[in-house]
C-alpha positions in Angstrom: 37.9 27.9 -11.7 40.8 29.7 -10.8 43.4 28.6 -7.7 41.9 32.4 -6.2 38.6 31.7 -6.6 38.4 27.8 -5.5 37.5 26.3 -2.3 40.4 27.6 0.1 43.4 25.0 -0.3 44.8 22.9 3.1 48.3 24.5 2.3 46.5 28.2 2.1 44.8 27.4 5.7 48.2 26.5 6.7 50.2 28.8 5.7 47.4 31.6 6.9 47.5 30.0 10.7 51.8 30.2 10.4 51.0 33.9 8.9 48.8 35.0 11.6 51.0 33.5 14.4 53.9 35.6 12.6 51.0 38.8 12.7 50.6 38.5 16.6 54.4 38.7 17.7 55.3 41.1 14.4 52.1 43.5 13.9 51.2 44.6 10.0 52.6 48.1 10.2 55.4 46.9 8.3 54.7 43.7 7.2 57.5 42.3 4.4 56.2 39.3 2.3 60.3 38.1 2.1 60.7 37.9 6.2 57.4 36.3 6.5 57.9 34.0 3.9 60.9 32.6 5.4 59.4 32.6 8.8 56.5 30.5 7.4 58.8 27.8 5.7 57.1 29.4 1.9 58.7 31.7 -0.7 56.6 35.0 -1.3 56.0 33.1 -4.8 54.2 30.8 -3.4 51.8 33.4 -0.9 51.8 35.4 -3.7 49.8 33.0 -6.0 47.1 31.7 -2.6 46.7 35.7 -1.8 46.9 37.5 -4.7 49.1 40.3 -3.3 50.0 41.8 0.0 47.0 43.7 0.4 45.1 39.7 -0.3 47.5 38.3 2.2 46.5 41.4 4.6 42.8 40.8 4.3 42.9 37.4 4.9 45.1 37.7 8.0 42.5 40.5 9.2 39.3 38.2 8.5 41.6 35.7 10.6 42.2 38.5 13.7 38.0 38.9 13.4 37.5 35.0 13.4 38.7 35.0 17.3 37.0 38.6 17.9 34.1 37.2 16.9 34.3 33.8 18.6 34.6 35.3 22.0 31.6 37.4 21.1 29.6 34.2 20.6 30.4 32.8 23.9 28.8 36.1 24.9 25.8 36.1 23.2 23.0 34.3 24.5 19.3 35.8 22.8 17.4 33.2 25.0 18.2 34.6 28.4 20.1 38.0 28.0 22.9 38.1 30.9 22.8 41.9 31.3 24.7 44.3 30.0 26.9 44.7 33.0 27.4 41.1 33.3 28.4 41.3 29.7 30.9 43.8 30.0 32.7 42.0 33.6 33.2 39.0 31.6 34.6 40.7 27.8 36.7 42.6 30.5 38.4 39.1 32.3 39.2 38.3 28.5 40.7 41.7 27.4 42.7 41.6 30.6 44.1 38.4 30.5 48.2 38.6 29.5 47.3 35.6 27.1 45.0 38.0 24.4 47.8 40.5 24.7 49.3 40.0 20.9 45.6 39.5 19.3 44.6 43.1 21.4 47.9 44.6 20.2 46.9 43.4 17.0 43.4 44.7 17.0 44.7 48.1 18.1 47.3 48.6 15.3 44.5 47.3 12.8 41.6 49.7 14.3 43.6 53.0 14.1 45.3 51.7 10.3 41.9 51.2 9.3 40.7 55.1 10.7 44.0 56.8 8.6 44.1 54.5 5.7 40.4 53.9 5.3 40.8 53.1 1.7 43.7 49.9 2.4 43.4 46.0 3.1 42.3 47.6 6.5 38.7 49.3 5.3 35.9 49.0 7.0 37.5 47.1 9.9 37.0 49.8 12.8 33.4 50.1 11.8 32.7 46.7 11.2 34.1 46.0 15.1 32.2 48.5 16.5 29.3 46.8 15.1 30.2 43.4 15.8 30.4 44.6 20.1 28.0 46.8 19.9 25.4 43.8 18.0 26.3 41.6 21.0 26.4 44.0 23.9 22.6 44.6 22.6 21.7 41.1 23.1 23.1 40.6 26.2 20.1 43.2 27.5 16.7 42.5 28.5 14.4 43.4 25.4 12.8 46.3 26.8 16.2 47.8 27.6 17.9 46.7 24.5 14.8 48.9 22.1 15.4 51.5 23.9 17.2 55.3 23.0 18.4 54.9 26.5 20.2 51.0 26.1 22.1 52.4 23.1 23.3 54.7 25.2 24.4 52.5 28.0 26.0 50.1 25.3 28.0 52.4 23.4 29.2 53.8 26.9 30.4 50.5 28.2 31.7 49.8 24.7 33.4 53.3 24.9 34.7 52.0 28.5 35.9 48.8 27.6 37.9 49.8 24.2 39.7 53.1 26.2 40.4 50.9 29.4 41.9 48.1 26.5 44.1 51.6 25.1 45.4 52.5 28.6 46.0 48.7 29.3 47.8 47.9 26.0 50.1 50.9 27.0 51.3 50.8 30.2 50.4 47.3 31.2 48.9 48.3 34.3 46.6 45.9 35.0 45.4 46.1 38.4 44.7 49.8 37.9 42.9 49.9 34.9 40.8 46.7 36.3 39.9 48.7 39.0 38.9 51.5 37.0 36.5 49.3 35.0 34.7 47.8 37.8 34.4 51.3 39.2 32.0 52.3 36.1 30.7 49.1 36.0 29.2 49.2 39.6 27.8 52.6 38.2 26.3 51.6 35.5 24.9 48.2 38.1 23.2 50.9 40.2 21.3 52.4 37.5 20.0 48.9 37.0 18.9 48.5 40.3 17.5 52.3 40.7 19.7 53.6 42.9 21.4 56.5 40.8 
């Protein structure tokens, strides 16, 4: 068995966390193996032979992004007793908006649109495959009947289409208190359907 196809090494998990936290304040755009290398106390021999190549090291660091994506969306889910979309969406929004996620968003962002120009890179598949992953969660966060419906995939791809533009707008101008405000506006929209009153 081959050092790429054996059980991931402690030194490869390593060097991928010091790799990622390099990712988060650098971006991917134009990731060099020599700069991160040194940054990461390794030699780009060394990431060369535990990735494979760039685009290896790439992936890996992209699977790593989607590992925290993916661990909020957990907290979220909760098939037992659905918390309601809007619910849902007021507490993915108190995570997008804290200042703390703000290198793992800007990261997200700058992989999402890579993976929409280069679809055929390390980055493929990656846009889709989050749009899946929130809209998969957002769906069980409704109430069955609501969730099977033509009408619930509507209203989850809309507050999905909400959350990832009001992210956008946030990521660029930093104005938080504004674009908060602007979320909670649809959201108490989208909370009066609920209760009939549209």
């Amino acid at each position: 068995m081959s050092a790429k196809t054996a059980k991931p090494s402690a030194r490869r998990a390593q060097l991928l966390e010091a790799a990622y936290e390099y990712a988060l304040t650098h971006g991917l755009t134009d990731l060099s193996l020599r700069p991160l290398a040194e940054a990461v106390g390794s030699s780009t021999r060394v990431l060369m032979f535990l990735f494979g190549n760039k685009d290896g090291l790439v992936r890996a660091l992209l699977e790593r992004a989607r590992a925290d994506e993916l661990a909020l969306l957990a907290r979220l889910r909760r098939d037992d007793r659905p918390a309601g979309l809007v619910p849902a969406a007021e507490e993915v929004w108190r995570w997008l908006a804290s200042a703390g996620h703000r290198p793992l968003l800007r990261l997200w962002a700058e992989t999402y649109t890579r993976s929409l120009v280069e679809p055929d890179g390390p980055w493929a598949g990656f846009a889709r495959a989050t749009v899946d992953d929130w809209l998969d969660v957002l769906a069980a966060c409704q109430p069955e009947p609501e969730r099977d419906s033509a009408d619930g995939a509507v209203r989850r791809t809309l507050t999905l289409a909400v959350l990832r533009g009001a992210l956008l707008d946030l990521l660029a101008t930093g104005d938080e208190p504004r674009v908060t405000a602007a979320v909670h506006h649809q959201l108490a929209l989208l909370r009066r359907e609920d209760h009939g009153d549209a």
